[in-house]
C-alpha positions as CSV (number, residue, x, y, z in Angstrom):
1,X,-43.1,12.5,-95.0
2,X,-39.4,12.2,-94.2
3,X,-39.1,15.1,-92.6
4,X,-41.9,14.3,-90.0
5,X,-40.8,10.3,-89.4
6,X,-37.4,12.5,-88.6
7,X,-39.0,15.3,-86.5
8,X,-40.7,12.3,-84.3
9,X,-38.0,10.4,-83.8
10,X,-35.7,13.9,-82.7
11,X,-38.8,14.4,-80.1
12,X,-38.9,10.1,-78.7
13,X,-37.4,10.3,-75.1
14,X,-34.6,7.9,-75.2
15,X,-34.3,5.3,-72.6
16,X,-31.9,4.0,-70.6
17,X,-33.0,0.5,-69.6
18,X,-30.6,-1.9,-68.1
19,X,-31.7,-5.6,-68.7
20,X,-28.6,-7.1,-66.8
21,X,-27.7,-7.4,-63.2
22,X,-24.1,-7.8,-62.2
23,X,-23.8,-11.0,-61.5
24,X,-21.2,-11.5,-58.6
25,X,-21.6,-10.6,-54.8
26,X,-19.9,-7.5,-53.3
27,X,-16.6,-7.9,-51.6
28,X,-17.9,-5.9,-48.5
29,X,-20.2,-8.7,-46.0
30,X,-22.5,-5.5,-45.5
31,X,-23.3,-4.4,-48.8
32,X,-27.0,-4.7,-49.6
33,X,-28.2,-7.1,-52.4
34,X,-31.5,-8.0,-53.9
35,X,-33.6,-11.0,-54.3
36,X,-32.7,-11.0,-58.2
37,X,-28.9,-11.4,-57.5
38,X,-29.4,-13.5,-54.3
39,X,-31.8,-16.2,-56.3
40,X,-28.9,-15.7,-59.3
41,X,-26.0,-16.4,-57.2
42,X,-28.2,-19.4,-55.7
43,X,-29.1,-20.7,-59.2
44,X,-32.8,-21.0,-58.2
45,X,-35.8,-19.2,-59.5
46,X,-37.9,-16.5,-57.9
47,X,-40.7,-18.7,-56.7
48,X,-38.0,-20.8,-55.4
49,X,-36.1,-18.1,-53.7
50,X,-39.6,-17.2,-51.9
51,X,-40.4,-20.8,-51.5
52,X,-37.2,-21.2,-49.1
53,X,-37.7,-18.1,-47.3
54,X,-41.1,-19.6,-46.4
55,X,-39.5,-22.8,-45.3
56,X,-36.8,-21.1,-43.8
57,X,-33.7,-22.3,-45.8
58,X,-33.3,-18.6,-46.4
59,X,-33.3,-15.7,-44.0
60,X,-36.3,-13.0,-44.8
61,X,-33.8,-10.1,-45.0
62,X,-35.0,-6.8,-44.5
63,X,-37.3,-4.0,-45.9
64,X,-36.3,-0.9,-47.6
65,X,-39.3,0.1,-48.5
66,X,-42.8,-1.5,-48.7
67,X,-41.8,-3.7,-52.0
68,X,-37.6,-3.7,-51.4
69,X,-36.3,-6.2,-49.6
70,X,-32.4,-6.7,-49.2
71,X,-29.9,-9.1,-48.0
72,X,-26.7,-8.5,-46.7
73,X,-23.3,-10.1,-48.9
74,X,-22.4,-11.9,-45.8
75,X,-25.9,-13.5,-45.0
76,X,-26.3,-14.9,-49.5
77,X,-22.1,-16.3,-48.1
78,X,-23.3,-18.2,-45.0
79,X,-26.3,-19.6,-47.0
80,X,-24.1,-20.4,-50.1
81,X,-21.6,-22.2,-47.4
82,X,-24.7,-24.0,-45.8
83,X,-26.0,-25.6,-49.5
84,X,-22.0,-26.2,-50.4
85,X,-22.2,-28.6,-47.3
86,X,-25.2,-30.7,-48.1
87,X,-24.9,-30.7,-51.7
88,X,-21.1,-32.2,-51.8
Protein backbone atom coordinates (compact mmCIF):
# COMPACT_ATOMS: atom_id res chain seq x y z
CA UNK A 1 0.00 0.00 0.00
CA UNK A 2 2.98 2.25 0.67
CA UNK A 3 4.67 1.58 -2.10
CA UNK A 4 1.70 2.54 -4.50
CA UNK A 5 0.56 5.93 -2.35
CA UNK A 6 4.57 6.52 -3.19
CA UNK A 7 4.56 5.42 -6.83
CA UNK A 8 1.48 8.03 -7.37
CA UNK A 9 2.72 10.69 -5.84
CA UNK A 10 6.48 10.13 -7.91
CA UNK A 11 3.99 10.10 -11.18
CA UNK A 12 1.61 13.80 -9.87
CA UNK A 13 2.81 16.54 -12.30
CA UNK A 14 3.90 19.28 -10.00
CA UNK A 15 2.72 22.64 -10.45
CA UNK A 16 3.99 25.82 -10.47
CA UNK A 17 1.22 28.25 -9.58
CA UNK A 18 1.94 31.73 -8.66
CA UNK A 19 -0.90 33.33 -6.47
CA UNK A 20 0.89 36.76 -6.16
CA UNK A 21 1.32 39.60 -8.46
CA UNK A 22 4.18 42.03 -7.92
CA UNK A 23 2.73 44.67 -6.55
CA UNK A 24 4.51 47.93 -7.68
CA UNK A 25 4.51 49.65 -11.25
CA UNK A 26 7.47 49.32 -13.66
CA UNK A 27 9.97 52.11 -13.73
CA UNK A 28 9.83 52.24 -17.63
CA UNK A 29 6.24 54.67 -18.65
CA UNK A 30 5.91 51.94 -21.54
CA UNK A 31 5.95 48.77 -19.94
CA UNK A 32 2.70 46.93 -20.22
CA UNK A 33 0.53 46.14 -17.08
CA UNK A 34 -2.64 44.38 -16.43
CA UNK A 35 -5.96 45.15 -15.00
CA UNK A 36 -5.06 42.97 -11.76
CA UNK A 37 -2.02 45.39 -10.91
CA UNK A 38 -3.75 48.54 -12.37
CA UNK A 39 -7.06 47.99 -10.00
CA UNK A 40 -4.24 46.97 -7.14
CA UNK A 41 -2.15 49.99 -7.39
CA UNK A 42 -5.68 51.95 -7.57
CA UNK A 43 -6.96 50.15 -4.44
CA UNK A 44 -10.28 49.42 -6.16
CA UNK A 45 -11.84 46.13 -7.02
CA UNK A 46 -12.30 44.53 -10.44
CA UNK A 47 -15.92 45.56 -11.01
CA UNK A 48 -14.78 48.85 -9.98
CA UNK A 49 -11.80 49.04 -12.20
CA UNK A 50 -14.46 48.07 -15.23
CA UNK A 51 -17.01 50.34 -13.63
CA UNK A 52 -14.62 53.44 -14.36
CA UNK A 53 -13.46 52.42 -17.64
CA UNK A 54 -17.25 52.49 -18.53
CA UNK A 55 -17.54 55.95 -17.01
CA UNK A 56 -14.40 56.97 -18.35
CA UNK A 57 -12.29 57.81 -15.21
CA UNK A 58 -10.05 55.20 -16.71
CA UNK A 59 -8.67 54.90 -20.20
CA UNK A 60 -9.77 51.36 -22.00
CA UNK A 61 -6.14 50.46 -22.73
CA UNK A 62 -5.46 48.08 -25.32
CA UNK A 63 -5.88 44.45 -26.50
CA UNK A 64 -3.36 41.81 -26.69
CA UNK A 65 -5.35 39.36 -27.49
CA UNK A 66 -9.14 38.72 -27.43
CA UNK A 67 -9.31 38.41 -23.39
CA UNK A 68 -5.75 40.58 -22.58
CA UNK A 69 -6.04 43.96 -22.15
CA UNK A 70 -2.97 46.10 -20.99
CA UNK A 71 -2.09 49.55 -19.86
CA UNK A 72 0.84 51.36 -20.16
CA UNK A 73 3.00 52.37 -16.57
CA UNK A 74 2.64 55.94 -17.67
CA UNK A 75 -1.19 55.97 -18.40
CA UNK A 76 -1.96 53.82 -14.35
CA UNK A 77 0.75 57.38 -13.31
CA UNK A 78 -1.41 60.04 -14.97
CA UNK A 79 -4.56 58.39 -13.62
CA UNK A 80 -2.94 57.86 -10.08
CA UNK A 81 -1.92 61.86 -10.36
CA UNK A 82 -5.58 62.67 -11.48
CA UNK A 83 -7.29 60.73 -8.15
CA UNK A 84 -4.13 62.32 -5.90
CA UNK A 85 -5.69 65.77 -7.00
CA UNK A 86 -9.33 65.26 -6.09
CA UNK A 87 -8.88 63.11 -3.26
CA UNK A 88 -6.44 65.57 -1.17
Amino acid sequence: MQQAIHDQQQHQKKRNKVTGIDKTLPIDDDAFIRMTLFAYVLGISRSTFLLWIKQGKIPAGRHLSARCRVWTAGEARQVLAKFKKHVI
